[in-house]
C-alpha positions in Angstrom: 76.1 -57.0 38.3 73.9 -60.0 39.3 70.8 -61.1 36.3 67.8 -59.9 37.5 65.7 -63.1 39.5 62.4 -64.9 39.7 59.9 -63.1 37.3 62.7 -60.3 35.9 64.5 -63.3 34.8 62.3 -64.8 32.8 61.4 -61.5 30.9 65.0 -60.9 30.4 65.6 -64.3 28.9 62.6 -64.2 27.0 63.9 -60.3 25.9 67.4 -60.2 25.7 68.2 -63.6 24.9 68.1 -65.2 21.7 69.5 -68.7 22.5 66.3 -70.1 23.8 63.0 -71.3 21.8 60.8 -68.4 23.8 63.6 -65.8 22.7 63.8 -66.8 19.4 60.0 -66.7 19.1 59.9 -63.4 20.6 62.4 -61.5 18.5 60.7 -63.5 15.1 57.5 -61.6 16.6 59.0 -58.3 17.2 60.4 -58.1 13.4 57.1 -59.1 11.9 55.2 -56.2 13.9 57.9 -54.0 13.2 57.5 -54.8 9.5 53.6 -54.5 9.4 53.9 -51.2 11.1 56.2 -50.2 8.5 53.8 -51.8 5.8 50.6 -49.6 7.3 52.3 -46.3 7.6 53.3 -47.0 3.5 49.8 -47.9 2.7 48.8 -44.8 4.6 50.2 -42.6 2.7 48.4 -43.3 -0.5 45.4 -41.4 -1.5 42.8 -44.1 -2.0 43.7 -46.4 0.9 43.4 -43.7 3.0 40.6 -42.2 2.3 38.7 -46.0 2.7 40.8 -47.4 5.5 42.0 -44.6 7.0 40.7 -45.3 10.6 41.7 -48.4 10.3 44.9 -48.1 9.6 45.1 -45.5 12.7 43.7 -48.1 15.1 46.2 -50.5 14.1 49.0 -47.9 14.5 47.7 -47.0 17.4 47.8 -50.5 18.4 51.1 -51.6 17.4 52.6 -48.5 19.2 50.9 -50.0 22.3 52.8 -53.1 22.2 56.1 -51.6 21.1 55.3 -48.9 24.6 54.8 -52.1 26.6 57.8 -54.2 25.0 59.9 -50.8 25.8 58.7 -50.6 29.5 59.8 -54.7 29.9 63.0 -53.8 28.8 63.8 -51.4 31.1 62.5 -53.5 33.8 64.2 -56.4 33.3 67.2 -55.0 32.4 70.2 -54.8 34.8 71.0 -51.4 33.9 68.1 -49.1 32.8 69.7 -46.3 31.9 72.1 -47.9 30.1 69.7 -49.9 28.0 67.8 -46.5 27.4 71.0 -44.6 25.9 72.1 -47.6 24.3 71.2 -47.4 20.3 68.8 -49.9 20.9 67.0 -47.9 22.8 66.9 -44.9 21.7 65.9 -46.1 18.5 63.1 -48.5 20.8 62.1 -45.0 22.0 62.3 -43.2 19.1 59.7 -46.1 17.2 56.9 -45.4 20.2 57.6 -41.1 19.8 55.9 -40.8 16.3 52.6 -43.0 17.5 51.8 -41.0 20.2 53.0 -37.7 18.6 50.7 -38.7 15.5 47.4 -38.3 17.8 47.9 -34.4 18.1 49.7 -33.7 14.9 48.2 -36.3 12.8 51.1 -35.7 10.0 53.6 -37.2 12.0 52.7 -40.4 12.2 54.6 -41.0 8.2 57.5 -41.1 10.8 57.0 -44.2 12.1 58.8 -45.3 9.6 61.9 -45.2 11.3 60.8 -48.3 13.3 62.6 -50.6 10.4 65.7 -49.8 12.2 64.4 -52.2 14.7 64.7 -54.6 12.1 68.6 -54.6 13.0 67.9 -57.0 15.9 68.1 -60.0 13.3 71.8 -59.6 13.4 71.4 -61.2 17.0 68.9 -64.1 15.8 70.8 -65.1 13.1 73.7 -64.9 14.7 75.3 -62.5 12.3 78.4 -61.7 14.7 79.8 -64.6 13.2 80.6 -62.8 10.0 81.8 -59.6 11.0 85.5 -61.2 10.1 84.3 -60.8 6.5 83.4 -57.1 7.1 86.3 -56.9 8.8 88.3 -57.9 5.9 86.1 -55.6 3.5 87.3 -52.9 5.6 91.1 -53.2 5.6 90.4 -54.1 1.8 89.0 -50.4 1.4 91.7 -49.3 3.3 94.5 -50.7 1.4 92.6 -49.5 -1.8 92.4 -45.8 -0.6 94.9 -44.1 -2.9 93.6 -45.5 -5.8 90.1 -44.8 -5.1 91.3 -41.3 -4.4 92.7 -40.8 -7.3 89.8 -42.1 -9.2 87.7 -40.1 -7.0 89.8 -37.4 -8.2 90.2 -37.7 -11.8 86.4 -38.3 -12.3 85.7 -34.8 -10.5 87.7 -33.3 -13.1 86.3 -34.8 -15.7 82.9 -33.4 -14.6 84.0 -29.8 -13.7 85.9 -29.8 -17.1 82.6 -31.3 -19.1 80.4 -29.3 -17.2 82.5 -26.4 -18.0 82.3 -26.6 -21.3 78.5 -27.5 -21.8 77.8 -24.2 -20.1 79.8 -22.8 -22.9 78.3 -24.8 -25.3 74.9 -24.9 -24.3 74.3 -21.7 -21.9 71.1 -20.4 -20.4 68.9 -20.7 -23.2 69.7 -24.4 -23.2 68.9 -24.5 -19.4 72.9 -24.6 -18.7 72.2 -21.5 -16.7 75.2 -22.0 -14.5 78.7 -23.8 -13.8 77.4 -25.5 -10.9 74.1 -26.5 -12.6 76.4 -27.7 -16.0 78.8 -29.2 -13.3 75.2 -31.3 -12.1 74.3 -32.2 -15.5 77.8 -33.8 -16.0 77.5 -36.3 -12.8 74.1 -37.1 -13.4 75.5 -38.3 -17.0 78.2 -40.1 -16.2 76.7 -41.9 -13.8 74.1 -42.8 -15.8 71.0 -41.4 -14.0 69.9 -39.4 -16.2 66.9 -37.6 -15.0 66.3 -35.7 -18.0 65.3 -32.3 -16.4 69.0 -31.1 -18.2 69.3 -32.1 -21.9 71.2 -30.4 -24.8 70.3 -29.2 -28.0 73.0 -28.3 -30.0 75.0 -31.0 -32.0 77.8 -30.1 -30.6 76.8 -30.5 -27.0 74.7 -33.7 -27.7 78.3 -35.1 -29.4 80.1 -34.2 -25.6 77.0 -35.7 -23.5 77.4 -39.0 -25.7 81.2 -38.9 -25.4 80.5 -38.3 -21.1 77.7 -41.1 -21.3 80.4 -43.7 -23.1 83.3 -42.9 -20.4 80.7 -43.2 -17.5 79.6 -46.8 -18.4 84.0 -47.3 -19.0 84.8 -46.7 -15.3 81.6 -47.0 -13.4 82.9 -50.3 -12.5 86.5 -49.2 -11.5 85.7 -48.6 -7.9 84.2 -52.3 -7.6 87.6 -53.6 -9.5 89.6 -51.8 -7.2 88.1 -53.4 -3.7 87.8 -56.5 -5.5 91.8 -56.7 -6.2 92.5 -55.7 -2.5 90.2 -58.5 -1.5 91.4 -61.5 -3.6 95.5 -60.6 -2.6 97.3 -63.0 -0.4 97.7 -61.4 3.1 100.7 -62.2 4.9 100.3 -63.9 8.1 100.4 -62.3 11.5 103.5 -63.4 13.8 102.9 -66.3 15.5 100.7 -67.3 13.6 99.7 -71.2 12.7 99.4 -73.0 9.6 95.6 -74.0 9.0 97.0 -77.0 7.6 100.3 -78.3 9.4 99.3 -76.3 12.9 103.3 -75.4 12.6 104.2 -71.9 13.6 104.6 -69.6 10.8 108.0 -67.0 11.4 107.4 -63.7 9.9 108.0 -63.2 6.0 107.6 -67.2 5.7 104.8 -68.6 4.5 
């Protein structure tokens, strides 16, 4: 399909496009209002500010979600497929960042939503160019792959370590210690070993405080196992694809030579 001409064009470019000063400018502009919304709906929620800036924070809400509509409605003019722009992610989540605005003026609550326009802030992948990198995801991701037997055995044996533990604090503990249940012990056991430790569980006896200290020394042992794991994955020599040329020599590399 043809780019949209004369006036369209220029929108588009100034919209769509990145590569140009105007572009680049505009998208720097878009994050920092997406930002400052985010900021003001935060600030709104706590008591004080509220209750002394209150309207104002509501005007500038108010005001934001105007430009956002009117950025929203230059996008689907200028683009060269509507529809497709407005099923795209983008925008839905364009649309879904003007919703909570308007929504807010009859059911004032909703306006905390807003919130979700920092999912807007994904357009910096296309200013900074992040595409460029997505080898190095890329990479992360086979490295996961190739490491997922061994995180799902370590997946595995640290499940049984908490259904075995949580087991046996329910037995050691029980209700009156607030171990009311397997599931609940079970609870107790992954909040240890991970090292949370919110505290709204805690055992009394010697006995069980001996087991939580035992759980709380194997957590810190293999909380970094996972990491180790990817890591390896990461750092081993890949064998190159057939065809393929030497980065240094620019000969072609046979498969199983390298």
């Amino acid at each position: 399909m043809n780019r949209p001409s004369g006036l369209r064009e220029q929108i588009y470019t100034i919209i769509f496009e990145a590569d140009t000063r105007a572009g680049w400018t505009f998208d720097l502009a878009l994050i920092f209002f997406i930002l400052l919304s985010v900021v003001l709906v935060m600030l709104d929620s706590i008591p004080g500010i509220h209750n002394d800036w209150g309207s104002v924070l509501l005007g500038a809400e108010l005001l934001i979600t105007a430009l956002f509509s009117i950025e929203y409605l230059l996008r689907l003019y200028c683009s060269r497929r509507p529809a497709r722009y407005a099923f795209s992610f983008y925008g839905i989540v364009d649309l879904l960042a003007i919703i909570p605005g308007y929504a807010s003026i009859f059911f004032p609550g909703l306006h905390f939503l807003s919130t979700v326009r920092i999912l807007r802030v994904l357009r910096i992948f296309r200013i900074l160019k992040m595409v460029q990198f997505m080898g190095e995801g890329s990479n992360l991701w086979q490295a996961l792959k190739r490491a997922r037997y061994k995180i799902t055995v370590f997946l595995t044996t640290v499940g049984t370590i908490v259904v075995f533990v949580g087991s046996l604090m329910y037995l050691i503990e029980g209700e009156q210690g607030g171990f009311t249940s397997i599931p609940k012990s079970i609870y107790w056991a992954i909040v240890t070993m991970t090292t949370v430790g919110y505290g709204d569980i805690a055992p009394r006896t010697p006995l069980g405080q001996m087991v939580a200290s035992l759980l709380m020394i194997i957590g810190y042992g293999i909380i970094a196992v996972p990491t180790g794991i990817v890591t390896s994955e990461m750092m081993r020599p890949q064998a190159p694809s057939p065809g393929a040329s030497c980065p240094c020599c620019g000969r072609k590399l046979e498969e199983g030579n390298t």
